[in-house]
C-alpha positions in Angstrom: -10.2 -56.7 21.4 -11.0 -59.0 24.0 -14.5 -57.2 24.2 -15.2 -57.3 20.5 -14.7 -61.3 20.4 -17.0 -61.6 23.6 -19.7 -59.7 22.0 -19.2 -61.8 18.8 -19.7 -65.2 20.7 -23.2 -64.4 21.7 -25.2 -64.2 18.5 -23.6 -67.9 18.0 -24.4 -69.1 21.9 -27.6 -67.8 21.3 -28.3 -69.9 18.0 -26.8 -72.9 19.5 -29.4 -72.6 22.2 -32.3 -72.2 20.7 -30.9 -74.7 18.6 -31.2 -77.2 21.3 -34.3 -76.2 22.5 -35.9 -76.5 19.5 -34.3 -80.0 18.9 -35.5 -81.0 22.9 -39.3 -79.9 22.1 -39.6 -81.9 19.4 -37.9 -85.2 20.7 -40.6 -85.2 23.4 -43.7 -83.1 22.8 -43.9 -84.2 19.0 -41.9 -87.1 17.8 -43.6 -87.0 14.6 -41.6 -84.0 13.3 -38.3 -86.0 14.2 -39.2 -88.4 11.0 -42.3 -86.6 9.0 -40.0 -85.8 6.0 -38.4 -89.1 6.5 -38.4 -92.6 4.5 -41.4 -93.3 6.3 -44.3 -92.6 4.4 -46.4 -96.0 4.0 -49.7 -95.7 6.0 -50.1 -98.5 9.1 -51.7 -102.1 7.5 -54.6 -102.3 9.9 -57.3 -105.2 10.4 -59.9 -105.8 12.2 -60.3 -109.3 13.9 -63.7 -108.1 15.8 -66.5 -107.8 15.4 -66.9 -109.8 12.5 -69.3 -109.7 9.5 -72.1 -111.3 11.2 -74.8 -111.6 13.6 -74.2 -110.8 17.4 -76.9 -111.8 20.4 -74.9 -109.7 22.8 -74.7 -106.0 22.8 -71.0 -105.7 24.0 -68.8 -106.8 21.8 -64.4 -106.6 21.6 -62.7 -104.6 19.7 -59.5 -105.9 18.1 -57.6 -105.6 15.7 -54.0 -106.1 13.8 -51.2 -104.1 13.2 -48.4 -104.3 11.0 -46.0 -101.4 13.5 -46.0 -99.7 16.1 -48.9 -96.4 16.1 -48.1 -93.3 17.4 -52.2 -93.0 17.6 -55.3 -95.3 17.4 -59.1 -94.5 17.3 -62.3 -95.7 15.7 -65.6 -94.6 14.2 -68.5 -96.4 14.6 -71.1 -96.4 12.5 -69.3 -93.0 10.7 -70.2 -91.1 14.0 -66.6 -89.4 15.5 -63.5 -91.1 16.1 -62.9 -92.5 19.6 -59.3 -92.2 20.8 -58.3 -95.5 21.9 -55.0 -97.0 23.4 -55.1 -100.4 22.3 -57.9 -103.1 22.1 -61.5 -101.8 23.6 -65.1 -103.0 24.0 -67.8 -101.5 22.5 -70.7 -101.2 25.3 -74.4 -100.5 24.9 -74.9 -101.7 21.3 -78.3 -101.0 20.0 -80.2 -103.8 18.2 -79.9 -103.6 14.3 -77.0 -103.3 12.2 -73.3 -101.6 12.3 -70.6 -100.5 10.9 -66.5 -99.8 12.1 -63.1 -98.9 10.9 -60.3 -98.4 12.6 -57.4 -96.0 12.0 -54.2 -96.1 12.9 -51.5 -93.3 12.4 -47.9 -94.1 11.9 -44.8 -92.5 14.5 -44.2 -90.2 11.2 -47.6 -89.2 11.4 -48.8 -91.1 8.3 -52.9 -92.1 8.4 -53.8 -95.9 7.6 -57.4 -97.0 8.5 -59.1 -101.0 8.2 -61.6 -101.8 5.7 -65.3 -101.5 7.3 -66.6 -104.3 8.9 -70.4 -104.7 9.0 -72.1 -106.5 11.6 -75.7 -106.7 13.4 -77.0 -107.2 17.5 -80.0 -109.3 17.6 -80.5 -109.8 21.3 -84.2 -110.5 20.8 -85.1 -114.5 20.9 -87.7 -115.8 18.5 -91.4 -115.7 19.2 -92.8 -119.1 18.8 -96.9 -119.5 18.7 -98.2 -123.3 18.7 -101.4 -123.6 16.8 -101.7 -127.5 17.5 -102.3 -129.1 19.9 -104.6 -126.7 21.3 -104.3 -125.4 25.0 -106.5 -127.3 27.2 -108.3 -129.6 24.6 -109.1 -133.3 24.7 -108.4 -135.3 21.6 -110.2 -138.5 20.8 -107.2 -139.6 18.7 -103.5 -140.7 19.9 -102.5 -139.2 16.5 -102.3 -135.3 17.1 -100.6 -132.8 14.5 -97.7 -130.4 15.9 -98.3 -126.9 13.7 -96.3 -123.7 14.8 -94.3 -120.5 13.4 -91.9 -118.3 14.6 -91.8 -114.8 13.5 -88.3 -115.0 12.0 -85.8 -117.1 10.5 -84.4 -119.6 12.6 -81.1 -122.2 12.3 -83.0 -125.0 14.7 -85.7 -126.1 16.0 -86.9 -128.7 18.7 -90.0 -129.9 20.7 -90.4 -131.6 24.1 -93.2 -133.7 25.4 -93.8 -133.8 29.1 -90.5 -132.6 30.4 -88.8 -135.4 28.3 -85.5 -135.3 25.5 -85.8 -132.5 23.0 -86.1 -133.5 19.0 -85.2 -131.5 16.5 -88.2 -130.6 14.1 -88.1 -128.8 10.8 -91.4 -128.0 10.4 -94.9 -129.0 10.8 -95.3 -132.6 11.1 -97.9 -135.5 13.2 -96.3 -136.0 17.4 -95.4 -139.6 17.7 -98.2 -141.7 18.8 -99.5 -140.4 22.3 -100.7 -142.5 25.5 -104.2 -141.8 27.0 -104.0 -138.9 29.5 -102.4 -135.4 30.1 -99.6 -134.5 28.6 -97.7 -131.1 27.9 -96.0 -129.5 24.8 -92.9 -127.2 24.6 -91.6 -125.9 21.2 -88.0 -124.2 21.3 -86.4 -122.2 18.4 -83.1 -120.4 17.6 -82.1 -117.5 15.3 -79.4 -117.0 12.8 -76.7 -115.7 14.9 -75.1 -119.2 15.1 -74.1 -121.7 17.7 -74.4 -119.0 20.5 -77.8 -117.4 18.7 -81.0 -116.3 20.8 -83.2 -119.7 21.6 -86.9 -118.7 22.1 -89.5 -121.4 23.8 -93.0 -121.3 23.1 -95.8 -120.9 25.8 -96.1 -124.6 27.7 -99.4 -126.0 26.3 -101.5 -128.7 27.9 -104.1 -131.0 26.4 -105.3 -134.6 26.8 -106.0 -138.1 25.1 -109.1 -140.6 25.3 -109.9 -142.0 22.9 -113.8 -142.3 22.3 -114.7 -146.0 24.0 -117.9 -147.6 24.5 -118.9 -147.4 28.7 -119.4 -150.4 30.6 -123.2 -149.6 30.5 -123.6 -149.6 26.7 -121.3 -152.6 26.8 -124.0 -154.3 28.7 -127.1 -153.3 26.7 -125.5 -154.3 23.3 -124.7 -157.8 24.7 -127.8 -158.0 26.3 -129.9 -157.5 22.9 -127.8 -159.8 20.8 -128.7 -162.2 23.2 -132.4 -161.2 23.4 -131.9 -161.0 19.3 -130.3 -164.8 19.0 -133.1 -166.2 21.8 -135.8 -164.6 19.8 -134.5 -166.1 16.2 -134.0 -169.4 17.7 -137.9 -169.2 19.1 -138.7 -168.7 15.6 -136.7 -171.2 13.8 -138.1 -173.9 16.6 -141.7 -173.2 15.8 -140.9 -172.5 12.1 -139.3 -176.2 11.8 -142.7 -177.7 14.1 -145.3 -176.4 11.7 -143.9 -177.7 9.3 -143.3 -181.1 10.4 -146.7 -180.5 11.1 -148.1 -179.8 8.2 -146.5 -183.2 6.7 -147.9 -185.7 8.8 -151.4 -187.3 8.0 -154.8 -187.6 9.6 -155.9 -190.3 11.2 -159.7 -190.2 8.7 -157.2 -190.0 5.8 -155.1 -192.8 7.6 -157.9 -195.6 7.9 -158.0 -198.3 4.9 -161.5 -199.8 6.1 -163.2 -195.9 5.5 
């Protein structure tokens, strides 16, 4: 009898064991089977705080994001490539210039997926290119009035100017430099993109050019006086003998004169 009951115990010890086993495995190599047929079944909430929707001039930018519980796994995709496996927040290195796209998923300890909405944003790294027409390089100007002209070879949010080395003023487009003294002077034009307080600033080739204004020399100064003088002797020579012949011509003779002839 005895034997009979000990042979009947081990169909049940062996049950309970793998029992246990089975119930050991999946605490610790897959918690997800613990709760997958659970209450459980709501996908993570996840947002995206960055990158935003916008312009970038760096080409490293963090990754973070919200989430409403704990995730039993994390990855991305950018720009729909393959999902990188992440651990919590991340920076995304080596950006290429142009636009983007990510979304990050999330899935829950009971193994339900939840993913972000996609966030679209754009590297510009590149500063503006800024070409001054006027004043030209290395050109005199016979006026103190001289026309700034430029362009850029893409949208900008500011632009400024600088005149030998002094305070930069904001400009918004083509317009005539304040008036300028005689002599050298020197021309900077600076302008920034679209991607905001922290955008790409370009600056514009330094040009130099000069003032004088076109002035009579010391010389011609001298002739020209000289001949009105010449001029104003000459009429008053003139006017002299013009006024004696005259007087002249109005006095008598002395046959015409005489009342005994």
């Amino acid at each position: 009898m005895k034997n009979r009951a000990s042979f009947a115990l081990i169909p049940i010890l062996v049950f309970v064991s793998a029992l246990s086993l089975s119930l050991t495995d999946a605490e610790f190599s897959y918690p997800s089977a613990m709760v997958e047929y659970g209450s459980d079944l709501v996908p993570p909430s996840v947002a995206i705080v960055s990158p935003k929707n916008k312009t970038y001039c760096v080409n490293n930018i963090a990754l973070t994001f919200a989430l409403n519980e704990a995730p039993y796994w994390i990855g991305y995709s950018l720009d729909g490539q393959a999902n990188v496996t992440i651990s919590g927040y991340a920076k995304i290195a080596d950006l290429s210039i142009g636009s983007h796209s990510i979304i990050v998923y999330a899935n829950s300890l009971s193994g339900v997926a939840g993913h972000s909405q996609t966030v679209y944003f754009t590297i510009d790294t590149v500063p503006p290119t800024i070409t001054i027409l006027s004043p030209e390089k290395n050109k005199t100007y016979s006026t103190n009035a001289v026309l700034l002209n430029f362009t850029v070879d893409e949208e900008t949010s500011w632009s400024g100017y600088s005149i030998d080395g002094q305070e930069t003023l904001p400009v918004s487009g083509n317009m005539n430099l304040p008036e300028l003294s005689d002599g050298l002077h020197s021309l900077v034009v600076y302008a920034k993109d679209v991607a905001g307080i922290a955008g790409n600033t370009g600056t514009s080739e330094t040009v130099y050019f000069s003032i004088a204004p076109e002035r009579p020399d010391v010389l011609q100064l001298w002739v020209l006086g000289a001949i009105v003088v010449l001029a104003s002797s000459v009429s008053a020579v003139l006017i002299y003998r013009l006024k004696a012949s005259r007087r002249a011509k109005k006095q008598p003779t002395d046959a015409t004169s005489d009342p005994t002839h």
